[in-house]
C-alpha positions, 0 to 999 in steps of 0.5 A: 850253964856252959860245959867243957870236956878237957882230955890231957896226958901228963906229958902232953907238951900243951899240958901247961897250957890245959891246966890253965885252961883249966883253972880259968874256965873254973874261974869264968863258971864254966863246968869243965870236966878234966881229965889227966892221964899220967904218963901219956903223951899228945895223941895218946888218944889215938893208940891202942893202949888200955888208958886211950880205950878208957879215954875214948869209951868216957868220951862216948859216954859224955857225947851220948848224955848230951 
């Protein structure tokens, strides 16, 4: 079963377009993990903000269990 990780702010400019992603990966069987941060932007990722630190300590956990 094919799997995805999908990590988005809520004020990413391509947030349209990853909830769309979203629904259609869901739609094709594919097991899509989907995180939405509110109040974020695009690269919020790469700041030193508590919300990017949970981000990238999840995206650690994913890449560990593969």
């Amino acid at each position: 079963m094919l799997e995805t990780s999908l990590f988005v702010g809520a004020h990413e400019i391509l947030l349209p377009d990853a909830r769309k992603f979203k629904d259609i990966a869901e739609s094709q069987g594919i097991i899509i993990n989907y995180y939405e941060y509110p109040k974020m932007n695009h690269v919020f990722l790469l700041y030193p903000i508590p919300e990017a630190k949970k981000a990238r300590k999840e995206i650690i956990k994913i890449i560990d269990n593969t």
